[in-house]
Backbone bond lengths (Angstrom), bond angles and torsions (degrees), N, CA, C in turn:
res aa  C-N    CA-C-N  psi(-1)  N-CA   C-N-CA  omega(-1)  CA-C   N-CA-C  phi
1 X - - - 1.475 - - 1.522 107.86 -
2 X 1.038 107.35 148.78 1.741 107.94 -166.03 1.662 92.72 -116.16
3 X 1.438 119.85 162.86 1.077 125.26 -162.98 1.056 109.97 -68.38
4 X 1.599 139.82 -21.10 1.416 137.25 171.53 1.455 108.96 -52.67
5 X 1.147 100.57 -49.82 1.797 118.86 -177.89 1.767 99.98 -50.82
6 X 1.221 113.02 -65.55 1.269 107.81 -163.93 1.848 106.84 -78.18
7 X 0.968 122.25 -3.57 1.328 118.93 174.52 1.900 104.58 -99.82
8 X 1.041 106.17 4.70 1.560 105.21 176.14 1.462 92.34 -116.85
9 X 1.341 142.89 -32.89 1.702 131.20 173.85 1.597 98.98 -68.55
10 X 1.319 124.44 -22.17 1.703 128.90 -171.99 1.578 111.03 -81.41
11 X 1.517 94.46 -29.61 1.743 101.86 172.09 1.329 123.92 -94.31
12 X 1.417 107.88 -7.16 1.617 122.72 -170.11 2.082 90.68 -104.55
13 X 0.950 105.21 -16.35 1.515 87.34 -172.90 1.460 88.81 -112.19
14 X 0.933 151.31 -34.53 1.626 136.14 171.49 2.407 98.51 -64.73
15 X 0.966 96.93 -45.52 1.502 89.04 168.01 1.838 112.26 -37.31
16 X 1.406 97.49 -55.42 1.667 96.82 -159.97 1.357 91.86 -86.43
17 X 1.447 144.36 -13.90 1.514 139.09 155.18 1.501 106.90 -44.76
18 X 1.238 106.30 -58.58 2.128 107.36 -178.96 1.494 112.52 -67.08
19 X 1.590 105.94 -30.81 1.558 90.62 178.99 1.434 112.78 -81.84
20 X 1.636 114.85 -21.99 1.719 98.02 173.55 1.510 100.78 -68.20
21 X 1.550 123.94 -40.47 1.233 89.01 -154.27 1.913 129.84 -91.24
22 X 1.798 86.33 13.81 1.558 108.14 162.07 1.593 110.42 -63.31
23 X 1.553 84.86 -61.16 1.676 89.92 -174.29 1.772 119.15 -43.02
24 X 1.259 99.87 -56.14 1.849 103.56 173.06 1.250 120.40 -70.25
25 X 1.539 135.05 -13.07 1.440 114.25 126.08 0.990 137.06 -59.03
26 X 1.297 125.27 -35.42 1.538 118.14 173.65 1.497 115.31 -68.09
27 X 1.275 115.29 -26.60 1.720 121.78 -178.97 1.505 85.80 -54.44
28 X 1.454 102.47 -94.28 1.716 125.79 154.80 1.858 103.15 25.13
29 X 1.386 107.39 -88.32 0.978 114.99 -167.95 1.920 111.02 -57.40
30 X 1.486 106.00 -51.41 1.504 101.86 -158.64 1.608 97.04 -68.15
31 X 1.165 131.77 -13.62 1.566 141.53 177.92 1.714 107.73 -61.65
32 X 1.592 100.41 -33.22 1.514 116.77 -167.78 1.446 85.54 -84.09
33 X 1.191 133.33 -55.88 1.433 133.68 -147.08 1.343 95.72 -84.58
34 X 1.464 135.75 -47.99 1.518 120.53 176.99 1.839 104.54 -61.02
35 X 1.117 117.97 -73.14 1.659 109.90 169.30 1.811 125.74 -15.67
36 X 1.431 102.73 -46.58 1.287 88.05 173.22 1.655 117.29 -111.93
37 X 1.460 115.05 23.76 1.338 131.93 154.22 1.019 106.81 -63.51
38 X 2.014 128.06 -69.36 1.448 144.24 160.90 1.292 111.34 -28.71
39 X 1.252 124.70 -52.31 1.547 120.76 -179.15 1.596 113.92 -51.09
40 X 1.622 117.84 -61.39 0.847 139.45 158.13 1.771 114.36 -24.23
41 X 0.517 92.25 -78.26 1.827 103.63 168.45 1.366 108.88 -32.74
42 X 1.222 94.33 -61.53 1.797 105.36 -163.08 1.279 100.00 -72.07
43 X 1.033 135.99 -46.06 1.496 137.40 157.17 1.519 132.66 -34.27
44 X 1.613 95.42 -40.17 1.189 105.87 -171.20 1.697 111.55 -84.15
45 X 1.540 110.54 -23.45 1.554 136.12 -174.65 1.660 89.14 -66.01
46 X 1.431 108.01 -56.81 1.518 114.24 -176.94 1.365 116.09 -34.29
47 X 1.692 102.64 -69.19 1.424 116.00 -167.79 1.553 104.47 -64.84
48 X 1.470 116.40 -2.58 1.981 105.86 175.16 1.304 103.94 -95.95
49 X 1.506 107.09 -17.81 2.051 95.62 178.91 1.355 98.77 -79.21
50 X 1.341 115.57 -37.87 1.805 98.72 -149.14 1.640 79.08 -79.50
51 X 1.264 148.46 -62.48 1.655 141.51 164.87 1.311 96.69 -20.65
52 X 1.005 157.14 -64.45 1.445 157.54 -170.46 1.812 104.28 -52.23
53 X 1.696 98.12 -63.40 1.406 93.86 -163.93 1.815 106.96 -75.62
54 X 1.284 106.29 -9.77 1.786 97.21 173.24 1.396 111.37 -93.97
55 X 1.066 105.65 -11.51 1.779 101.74 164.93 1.577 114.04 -66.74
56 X 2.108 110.30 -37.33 0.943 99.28 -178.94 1.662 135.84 -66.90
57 X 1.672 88.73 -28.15 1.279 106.49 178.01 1.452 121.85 -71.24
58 X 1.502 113.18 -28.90 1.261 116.19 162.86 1.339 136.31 -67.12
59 X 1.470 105.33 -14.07 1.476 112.49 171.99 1.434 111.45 -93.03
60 X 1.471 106.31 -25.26 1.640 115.96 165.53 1.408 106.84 -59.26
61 X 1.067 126.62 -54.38 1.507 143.19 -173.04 1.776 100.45 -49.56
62 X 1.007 94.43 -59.67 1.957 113.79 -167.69 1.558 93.32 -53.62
63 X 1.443 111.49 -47.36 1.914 115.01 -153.44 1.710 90.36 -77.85
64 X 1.292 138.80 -43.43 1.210 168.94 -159.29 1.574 99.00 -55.89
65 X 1.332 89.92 -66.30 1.515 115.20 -173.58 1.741 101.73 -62.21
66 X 1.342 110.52 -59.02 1.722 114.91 -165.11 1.982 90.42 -66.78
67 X 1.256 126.24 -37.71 1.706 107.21 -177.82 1.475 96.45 -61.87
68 X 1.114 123.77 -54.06 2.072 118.83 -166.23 1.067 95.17 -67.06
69 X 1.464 138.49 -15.43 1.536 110.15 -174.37 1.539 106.20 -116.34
70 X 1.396 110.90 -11.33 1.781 105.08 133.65 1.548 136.30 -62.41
71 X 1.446 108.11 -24.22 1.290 118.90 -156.70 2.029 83.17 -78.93
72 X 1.329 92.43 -70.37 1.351 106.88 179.84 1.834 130.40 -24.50
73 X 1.705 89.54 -44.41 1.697 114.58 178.59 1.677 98.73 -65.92
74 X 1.406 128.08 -51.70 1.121 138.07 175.18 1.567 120.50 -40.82
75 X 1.539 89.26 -58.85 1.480 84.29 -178.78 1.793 119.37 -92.24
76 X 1.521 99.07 24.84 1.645 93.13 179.25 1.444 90.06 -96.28
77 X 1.433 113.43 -40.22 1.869 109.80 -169.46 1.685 97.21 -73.72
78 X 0.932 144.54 0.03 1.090 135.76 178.46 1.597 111.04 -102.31
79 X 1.621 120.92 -26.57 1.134 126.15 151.12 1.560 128.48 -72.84
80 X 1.110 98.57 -36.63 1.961 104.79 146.21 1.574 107.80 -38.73
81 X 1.643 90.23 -84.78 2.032 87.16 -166.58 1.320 111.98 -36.94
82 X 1.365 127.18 -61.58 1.286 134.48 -172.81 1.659 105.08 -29.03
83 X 1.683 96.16 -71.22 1.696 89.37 -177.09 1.626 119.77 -62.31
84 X 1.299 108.93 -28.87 1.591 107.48 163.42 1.571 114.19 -36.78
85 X 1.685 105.20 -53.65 1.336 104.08 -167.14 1.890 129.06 -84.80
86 X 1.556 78.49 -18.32 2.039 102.76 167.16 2.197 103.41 -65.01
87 X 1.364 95.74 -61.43 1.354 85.44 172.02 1.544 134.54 -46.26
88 X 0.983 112.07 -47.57 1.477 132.30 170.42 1.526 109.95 -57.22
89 X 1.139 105.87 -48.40 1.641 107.20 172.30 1.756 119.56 -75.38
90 X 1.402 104.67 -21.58 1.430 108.40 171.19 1.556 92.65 -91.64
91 X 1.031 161.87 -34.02 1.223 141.35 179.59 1.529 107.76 -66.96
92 X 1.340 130.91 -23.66 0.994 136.59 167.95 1.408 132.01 -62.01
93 X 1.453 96.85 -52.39 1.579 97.64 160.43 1.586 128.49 -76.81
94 X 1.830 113.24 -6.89 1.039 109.86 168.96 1.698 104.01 -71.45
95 X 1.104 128.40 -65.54 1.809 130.41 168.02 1.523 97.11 -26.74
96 X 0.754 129.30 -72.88 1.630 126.47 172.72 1.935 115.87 -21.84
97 X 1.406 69.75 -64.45 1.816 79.20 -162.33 2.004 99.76 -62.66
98 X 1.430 112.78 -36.55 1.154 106.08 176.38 1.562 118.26 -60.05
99 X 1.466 121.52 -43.51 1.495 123.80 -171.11 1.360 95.03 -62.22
100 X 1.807 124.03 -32.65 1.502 126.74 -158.36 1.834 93.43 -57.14
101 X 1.694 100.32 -49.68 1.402 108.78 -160.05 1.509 114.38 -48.85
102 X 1.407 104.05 -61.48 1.683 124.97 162.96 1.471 104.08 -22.74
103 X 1.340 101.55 -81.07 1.780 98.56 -174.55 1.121 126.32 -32.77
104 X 1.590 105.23 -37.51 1.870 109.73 -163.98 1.984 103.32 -87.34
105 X 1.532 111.40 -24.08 1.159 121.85 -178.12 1.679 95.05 -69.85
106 X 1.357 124.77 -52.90 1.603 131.90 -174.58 2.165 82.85 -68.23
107 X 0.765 146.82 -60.48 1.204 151.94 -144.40 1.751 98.47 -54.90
108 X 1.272 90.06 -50.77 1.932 122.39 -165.32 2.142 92.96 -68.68
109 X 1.123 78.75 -51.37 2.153 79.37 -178.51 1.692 85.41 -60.95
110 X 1.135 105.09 -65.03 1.884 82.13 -165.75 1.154 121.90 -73.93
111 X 1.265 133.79 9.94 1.248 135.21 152.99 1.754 103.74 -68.56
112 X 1.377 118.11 -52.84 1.102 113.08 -168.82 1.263 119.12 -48.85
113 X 1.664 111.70 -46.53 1.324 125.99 177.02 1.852 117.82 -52.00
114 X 1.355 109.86 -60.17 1.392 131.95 164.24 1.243 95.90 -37.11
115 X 1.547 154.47 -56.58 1.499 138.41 -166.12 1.145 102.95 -80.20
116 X 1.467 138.66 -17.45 1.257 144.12 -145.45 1.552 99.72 -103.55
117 X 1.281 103.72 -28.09 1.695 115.77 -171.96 1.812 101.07 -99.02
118 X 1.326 123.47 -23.86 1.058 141.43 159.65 1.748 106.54 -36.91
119 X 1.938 96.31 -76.18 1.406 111.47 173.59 1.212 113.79 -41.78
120 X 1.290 130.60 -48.75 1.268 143.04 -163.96 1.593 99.42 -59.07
121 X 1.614 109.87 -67.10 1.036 88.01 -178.22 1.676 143.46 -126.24
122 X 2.090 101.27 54.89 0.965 113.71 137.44 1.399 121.88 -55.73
123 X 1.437 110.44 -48.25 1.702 112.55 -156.24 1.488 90.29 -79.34
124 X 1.194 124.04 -24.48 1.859 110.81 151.89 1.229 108.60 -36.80
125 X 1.361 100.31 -94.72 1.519 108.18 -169.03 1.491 130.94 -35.78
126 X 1.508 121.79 -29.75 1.000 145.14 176.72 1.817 109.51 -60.51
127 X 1.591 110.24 -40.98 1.423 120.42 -175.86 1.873 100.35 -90.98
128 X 1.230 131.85 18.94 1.141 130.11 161.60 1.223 111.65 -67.86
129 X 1.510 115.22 139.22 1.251 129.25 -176.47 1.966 115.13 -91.53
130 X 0.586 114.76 95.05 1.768 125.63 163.69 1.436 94.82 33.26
131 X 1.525 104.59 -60.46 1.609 110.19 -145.11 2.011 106.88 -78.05
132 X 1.323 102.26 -18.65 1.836 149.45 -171.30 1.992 75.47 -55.99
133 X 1.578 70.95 -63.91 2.445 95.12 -149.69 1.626 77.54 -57.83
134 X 1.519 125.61 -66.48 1.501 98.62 -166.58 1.558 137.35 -58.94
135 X 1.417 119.06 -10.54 0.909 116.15 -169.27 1.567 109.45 -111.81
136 X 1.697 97.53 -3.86 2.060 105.60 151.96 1.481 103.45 -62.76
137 X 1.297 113.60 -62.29 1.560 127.10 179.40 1.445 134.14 -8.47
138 X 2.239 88.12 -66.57 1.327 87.79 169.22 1.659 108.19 -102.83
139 X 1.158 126.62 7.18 1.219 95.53 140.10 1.784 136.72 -48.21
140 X 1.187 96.89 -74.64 1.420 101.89 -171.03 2.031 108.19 -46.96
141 X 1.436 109.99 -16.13 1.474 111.38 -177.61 1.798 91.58 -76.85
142 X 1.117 113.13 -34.61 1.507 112.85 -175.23 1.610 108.27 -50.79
143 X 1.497 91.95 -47.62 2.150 101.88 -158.20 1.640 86.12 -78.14
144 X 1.246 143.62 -0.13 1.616 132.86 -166.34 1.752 81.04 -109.10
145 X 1.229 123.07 -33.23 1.564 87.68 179.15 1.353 127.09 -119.78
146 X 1.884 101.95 15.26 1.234 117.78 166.15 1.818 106.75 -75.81
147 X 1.247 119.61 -27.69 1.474 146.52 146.73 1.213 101.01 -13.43
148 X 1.521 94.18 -98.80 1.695 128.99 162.97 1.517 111.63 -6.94
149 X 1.321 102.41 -44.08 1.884 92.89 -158.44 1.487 91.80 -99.42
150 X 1.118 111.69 -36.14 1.612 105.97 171.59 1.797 120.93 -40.18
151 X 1.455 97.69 -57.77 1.671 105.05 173.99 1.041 106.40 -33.61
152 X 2.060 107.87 -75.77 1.144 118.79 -169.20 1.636 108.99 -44.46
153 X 1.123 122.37 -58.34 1.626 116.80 -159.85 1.783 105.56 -56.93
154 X 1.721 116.79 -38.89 1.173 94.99 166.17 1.313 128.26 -90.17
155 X 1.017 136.35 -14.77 1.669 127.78 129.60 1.551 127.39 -10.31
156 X 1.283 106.49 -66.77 1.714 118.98 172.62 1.722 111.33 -66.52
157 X 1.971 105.72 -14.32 1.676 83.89 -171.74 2.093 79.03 -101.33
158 X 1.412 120.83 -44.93 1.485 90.64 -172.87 1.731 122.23 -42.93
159 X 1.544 122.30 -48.45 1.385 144.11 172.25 1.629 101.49 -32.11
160 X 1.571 122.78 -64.59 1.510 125.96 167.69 1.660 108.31 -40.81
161 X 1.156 101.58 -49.23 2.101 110.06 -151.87 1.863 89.12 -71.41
162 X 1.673 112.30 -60.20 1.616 98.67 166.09 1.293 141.22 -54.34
163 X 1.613 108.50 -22.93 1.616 114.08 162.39 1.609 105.09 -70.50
164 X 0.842 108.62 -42.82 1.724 101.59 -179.31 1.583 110.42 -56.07
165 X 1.159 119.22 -43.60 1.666 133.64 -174.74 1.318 87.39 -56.17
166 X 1.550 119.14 -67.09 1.662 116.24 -147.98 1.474 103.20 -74.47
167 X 1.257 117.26 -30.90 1.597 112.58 164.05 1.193 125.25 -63.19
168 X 1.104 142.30 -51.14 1.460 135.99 140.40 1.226 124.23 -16.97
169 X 1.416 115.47 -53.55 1.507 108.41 -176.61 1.560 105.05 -84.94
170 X 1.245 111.92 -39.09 1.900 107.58 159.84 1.931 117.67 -32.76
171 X 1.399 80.72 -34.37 1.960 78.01 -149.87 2.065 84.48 -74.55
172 X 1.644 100.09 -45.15 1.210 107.88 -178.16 1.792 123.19 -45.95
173 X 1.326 88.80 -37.74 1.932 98.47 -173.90 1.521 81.70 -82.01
174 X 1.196 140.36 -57.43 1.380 131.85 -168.10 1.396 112.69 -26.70
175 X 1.735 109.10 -59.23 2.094 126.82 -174.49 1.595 74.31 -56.32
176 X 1.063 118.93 -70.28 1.749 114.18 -136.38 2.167 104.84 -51.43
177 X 1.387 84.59 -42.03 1.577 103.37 163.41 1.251 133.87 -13.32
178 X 2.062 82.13 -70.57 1.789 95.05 -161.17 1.705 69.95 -100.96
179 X 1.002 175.30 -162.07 1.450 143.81 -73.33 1.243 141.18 -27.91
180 X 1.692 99.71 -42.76 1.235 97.94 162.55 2.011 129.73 -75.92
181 X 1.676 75.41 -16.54 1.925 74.81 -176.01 1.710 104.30 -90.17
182 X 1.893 115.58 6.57 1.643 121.21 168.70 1.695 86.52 -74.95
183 X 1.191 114.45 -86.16 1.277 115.55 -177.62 1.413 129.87 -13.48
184 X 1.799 103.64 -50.68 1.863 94.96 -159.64 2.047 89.18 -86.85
185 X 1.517 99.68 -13.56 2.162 86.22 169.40 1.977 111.57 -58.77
186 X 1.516 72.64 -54.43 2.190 77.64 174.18 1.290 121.88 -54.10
187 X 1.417 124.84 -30.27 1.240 124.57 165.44 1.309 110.87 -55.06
188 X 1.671 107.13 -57.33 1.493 111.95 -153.57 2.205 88.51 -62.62
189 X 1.363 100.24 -63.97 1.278 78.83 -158.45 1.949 124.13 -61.37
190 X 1.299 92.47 14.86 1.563 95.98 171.93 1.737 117.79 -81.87
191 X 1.812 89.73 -38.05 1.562 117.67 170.57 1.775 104.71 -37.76
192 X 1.506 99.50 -65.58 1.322 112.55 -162.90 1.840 108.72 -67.42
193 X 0.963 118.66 -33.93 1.521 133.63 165.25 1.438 110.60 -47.51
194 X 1.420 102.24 -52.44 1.593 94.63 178.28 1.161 100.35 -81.00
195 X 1.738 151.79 -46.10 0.983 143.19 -99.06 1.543 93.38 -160.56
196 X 1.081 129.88 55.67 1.868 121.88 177.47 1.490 122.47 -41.51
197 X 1.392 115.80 -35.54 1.322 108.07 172.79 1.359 101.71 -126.53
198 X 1.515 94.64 56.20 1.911 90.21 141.75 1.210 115.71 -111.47
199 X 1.395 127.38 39.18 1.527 124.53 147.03 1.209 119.02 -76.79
200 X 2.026 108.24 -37.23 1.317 109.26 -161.94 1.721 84.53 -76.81
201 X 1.492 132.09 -42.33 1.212 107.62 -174.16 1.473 122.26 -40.66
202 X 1.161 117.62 -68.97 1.486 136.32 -167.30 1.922 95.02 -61.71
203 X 1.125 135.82 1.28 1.561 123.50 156.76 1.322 120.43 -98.23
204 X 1.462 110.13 1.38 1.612 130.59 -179.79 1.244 110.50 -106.98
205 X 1.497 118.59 -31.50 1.631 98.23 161.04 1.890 116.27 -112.97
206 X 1.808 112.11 31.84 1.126 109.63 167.12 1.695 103.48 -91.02
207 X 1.826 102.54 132.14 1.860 98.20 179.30 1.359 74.69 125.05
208 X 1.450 148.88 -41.56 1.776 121.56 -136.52 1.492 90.47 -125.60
209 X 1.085 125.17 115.93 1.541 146.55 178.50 1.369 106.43 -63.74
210 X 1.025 104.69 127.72 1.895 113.71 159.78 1.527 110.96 -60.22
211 X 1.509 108.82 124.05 2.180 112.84 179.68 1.412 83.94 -131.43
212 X 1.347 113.82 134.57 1.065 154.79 157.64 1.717 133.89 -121.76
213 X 1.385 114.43 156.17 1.462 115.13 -176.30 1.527 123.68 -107.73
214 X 1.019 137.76 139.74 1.710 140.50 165.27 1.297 88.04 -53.26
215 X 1.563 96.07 130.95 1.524 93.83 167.06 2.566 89.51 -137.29
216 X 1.320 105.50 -1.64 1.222 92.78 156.75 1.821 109.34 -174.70
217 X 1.459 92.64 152.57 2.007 87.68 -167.83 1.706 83.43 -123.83
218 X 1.745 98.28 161.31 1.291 106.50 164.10 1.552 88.20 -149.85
219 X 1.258 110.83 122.97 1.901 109.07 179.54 1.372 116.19 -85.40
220 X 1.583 105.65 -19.88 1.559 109.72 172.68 1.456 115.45 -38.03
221 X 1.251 96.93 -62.44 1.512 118.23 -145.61 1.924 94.16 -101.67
222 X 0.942 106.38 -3.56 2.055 113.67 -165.94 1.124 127.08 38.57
223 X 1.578 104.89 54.14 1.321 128.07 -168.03 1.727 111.57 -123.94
224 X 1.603 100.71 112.39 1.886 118.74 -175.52 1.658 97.24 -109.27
225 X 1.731 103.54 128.90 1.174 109.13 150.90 1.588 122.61 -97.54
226 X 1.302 103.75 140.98 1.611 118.51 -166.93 1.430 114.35 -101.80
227 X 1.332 134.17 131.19 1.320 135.65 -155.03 1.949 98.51 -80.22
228 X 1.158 120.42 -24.88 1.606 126.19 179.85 1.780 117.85 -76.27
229 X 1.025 106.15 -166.36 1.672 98.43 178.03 1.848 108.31 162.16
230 X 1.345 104.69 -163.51 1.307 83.66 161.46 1.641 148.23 -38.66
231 X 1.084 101.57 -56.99 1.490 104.77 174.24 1.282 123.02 -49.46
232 X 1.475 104.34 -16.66 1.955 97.40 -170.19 2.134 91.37 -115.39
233 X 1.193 83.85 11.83 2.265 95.47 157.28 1.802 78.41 75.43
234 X 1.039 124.66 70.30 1.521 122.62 166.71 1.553 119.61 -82.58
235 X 1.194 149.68 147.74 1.428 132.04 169.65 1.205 119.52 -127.27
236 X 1.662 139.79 142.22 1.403 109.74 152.87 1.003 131.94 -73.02
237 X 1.522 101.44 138.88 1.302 121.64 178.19 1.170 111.30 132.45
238 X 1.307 133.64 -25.14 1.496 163.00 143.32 1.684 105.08 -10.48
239 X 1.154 107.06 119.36 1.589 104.53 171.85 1.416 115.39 -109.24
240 X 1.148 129.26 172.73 1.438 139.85 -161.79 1.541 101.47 -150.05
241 X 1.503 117.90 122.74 1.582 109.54 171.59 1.656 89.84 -106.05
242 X 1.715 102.73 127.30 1.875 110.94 159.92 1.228 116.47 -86.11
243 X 1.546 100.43 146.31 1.421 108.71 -171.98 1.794 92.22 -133.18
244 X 1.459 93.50 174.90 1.599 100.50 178.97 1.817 93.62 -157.69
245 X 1.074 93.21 116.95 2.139 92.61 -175.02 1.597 101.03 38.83
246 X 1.106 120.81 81.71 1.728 125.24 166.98 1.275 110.37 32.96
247 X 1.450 110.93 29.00 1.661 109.82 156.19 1.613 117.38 -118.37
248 X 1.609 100.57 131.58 1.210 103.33 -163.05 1.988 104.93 -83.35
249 X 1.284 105.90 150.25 1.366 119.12 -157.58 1.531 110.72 -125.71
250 X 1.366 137.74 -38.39 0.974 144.35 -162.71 1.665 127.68 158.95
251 X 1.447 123.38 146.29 1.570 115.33 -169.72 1.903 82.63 -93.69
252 X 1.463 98.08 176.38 2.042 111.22 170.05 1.412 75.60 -155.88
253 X 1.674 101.41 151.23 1.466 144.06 149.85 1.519 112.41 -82.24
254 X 1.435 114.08 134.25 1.619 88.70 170.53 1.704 86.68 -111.13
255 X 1.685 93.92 155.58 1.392 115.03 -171.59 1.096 126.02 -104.16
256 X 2.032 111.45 -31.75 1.269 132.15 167.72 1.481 120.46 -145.10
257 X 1.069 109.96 146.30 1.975 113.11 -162.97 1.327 101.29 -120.94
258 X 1.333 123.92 122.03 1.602 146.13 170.14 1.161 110.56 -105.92
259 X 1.568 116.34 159.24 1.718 116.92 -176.62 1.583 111.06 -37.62
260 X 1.218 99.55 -61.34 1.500 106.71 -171.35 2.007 118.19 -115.92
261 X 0.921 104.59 39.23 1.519 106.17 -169.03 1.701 95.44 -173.03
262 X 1.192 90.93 158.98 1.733 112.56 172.21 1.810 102.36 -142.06
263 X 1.271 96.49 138.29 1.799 124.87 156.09 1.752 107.34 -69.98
264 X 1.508 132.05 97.59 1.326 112.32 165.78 1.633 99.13 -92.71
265 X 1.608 109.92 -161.20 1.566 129.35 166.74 1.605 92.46 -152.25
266 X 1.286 99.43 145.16 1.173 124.24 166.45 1.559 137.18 -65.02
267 X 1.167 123.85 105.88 1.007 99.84 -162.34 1.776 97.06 -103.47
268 X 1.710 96.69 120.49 1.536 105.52 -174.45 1.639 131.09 -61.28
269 X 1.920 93.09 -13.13 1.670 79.27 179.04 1.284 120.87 -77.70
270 X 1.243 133.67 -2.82 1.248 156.24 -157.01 1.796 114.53 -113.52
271 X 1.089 116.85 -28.53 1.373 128.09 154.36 1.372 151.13 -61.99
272 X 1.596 103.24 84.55 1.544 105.31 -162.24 1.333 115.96 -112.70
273 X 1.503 112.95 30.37 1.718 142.79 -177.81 1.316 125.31 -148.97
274 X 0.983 128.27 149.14 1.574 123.51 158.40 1.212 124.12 -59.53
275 X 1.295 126.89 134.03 1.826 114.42 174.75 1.630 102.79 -104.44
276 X 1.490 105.72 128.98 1.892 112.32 166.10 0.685 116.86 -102.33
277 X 1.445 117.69 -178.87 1.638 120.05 -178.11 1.660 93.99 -91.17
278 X 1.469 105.26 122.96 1.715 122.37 177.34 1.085 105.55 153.14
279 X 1.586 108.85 -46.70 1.528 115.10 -153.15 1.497 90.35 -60.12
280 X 2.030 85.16 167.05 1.506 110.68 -171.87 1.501 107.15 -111.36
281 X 1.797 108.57 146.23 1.240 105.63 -160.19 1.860 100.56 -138.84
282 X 1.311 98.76 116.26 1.396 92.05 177.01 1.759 117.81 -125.83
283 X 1.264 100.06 145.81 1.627 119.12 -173.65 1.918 108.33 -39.11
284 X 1.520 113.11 124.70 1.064 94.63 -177.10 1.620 95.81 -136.83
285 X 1.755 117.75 20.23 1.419 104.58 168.18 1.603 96.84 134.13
286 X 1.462 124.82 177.61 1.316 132.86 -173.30 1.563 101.27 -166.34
287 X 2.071 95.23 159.64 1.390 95.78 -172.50 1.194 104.65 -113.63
């Protein structure tokens, strides 16, 4: 190769040295210029939301504003009416309070008059003659026992109207009475039909008292269970006096009768002890 040769491969390879290193600036560069194209963008996307979102808020703001400053308008005319209607009502009670005044001024004249007629007629009363005062006297002794007889007479008519009640219910318990005492003959003589000498029974255990035991108390409620019951011929209505070592303790009602046990109640006027479960209880009669 002759030196032309090698001074034209020396200019051809520094040539393609400048054109790469054009080219990789220009890469270089358009890399820079799309990058901050994107920035741009992205920036610009930014500035339309937050523009977006203060528009929203501003229309929030605006709508926000027009309810409170309706709300507000509302409640001023409504604080208007109110006092519209307070005035009106205080003018009302002023007319009031004036007619009140009037009345008590007309009230006050007739008071005056009323003491005046008062005066009048103390100094009446005052010129009554002795014989005047006695025969006020027995008046008014008259109206205390014309009074008197009134009480009494309705006294004497309630006293009639409850005798009438209790006779009625006398005459009434009387039927109910003799029915039951038709009945307990038909029993008996059914008794005796089956039973010929159950007279002599029933004269062998007349004299011998039914004794029984507490077998449970509740004082709340004044409720004794009784160790007897049907089987030993118990009834309601049947009383029981408790004892504890020959001290007397209290009467019981019995209320309900089971095969072998009875429900009494206590009857408190009769109770001048506690009753326990032990005490002894013997038959002392029925109502």
């Amino acid at each position: 190769m002759n030196i032309l040769g090698k001074v034209f491969a020396v200019l051809v390879f520094a040539l393609s040295l400048v054109y790469t290193g054009v080219s990789a600036t220009n890469l270089a560069m358009e890399d820079n210029y799309k990058n901050r194209f994107l920035r741009e963008a992205v920036t610009r996307v930014a500035y339309h939301d937050q523009a977006s979102n203060l528009a929203a808020k501003y229309t929030a703001a605006m709508r926000h504003y027009s309810n409170v400053d309706r709300t507000v308008r509302e409640q001023i005319a409504r604080h208007v009416e109110a006092k519209k209607i307070a005035i009106h009502h205080a003018q009302n009670l002023m007319a009031q309070y004036m007619t009140l005044s009037q009345d008590i001024a007309k009230t006050q004249v007739d008071v005056g008059r009323i003491q005046t007629s008062v005066s009048n007629f103390e100094g009446t009363a005052t010129r009554l003659s002795d014989e005047n005062r006695k025969t006020l006297k027995y008046w008014l002794q008259a109206l205390r026992e014309r009074d008197a007889v009134r009480v009494t007479n309705a006294t004497m008519r309630k006293s009639y109207a409850q005798a009438v009640e209790d006779y009625d219910q006398l005459q009434s318990t009387f039927w109910v009475k003799s029915r039951e005492l038709d009945e307990a003959r038909s029993e008996i003589q059914m008794l005796r039909a089956a039973s010929p000498d159950i007279d002599q029974k029933v004269a062998t255990g007349i004299g011998r008292k039914l004794a029984a035991r507490v077998h449970a108390v509740d004082e709340e409620v004044g409720l004794v269970i009784l160790s007897v019951g049907q089987t030993d011929r118990v009834v309601i209505g049947q009383k029981f006096a408790v004892y504890r070592d020959d001290r007397f303790k209290a009467n019981v009602k019995v209320e309900r009768v089971y095969p072998n046990t009875c429900a009494a109640t206590i009857v408190w006027d009769t109770a001048i002890r506690r009753i326990e479960v032990g005490d002894d209880a013997l038959a002392s009669g029925s109502e």
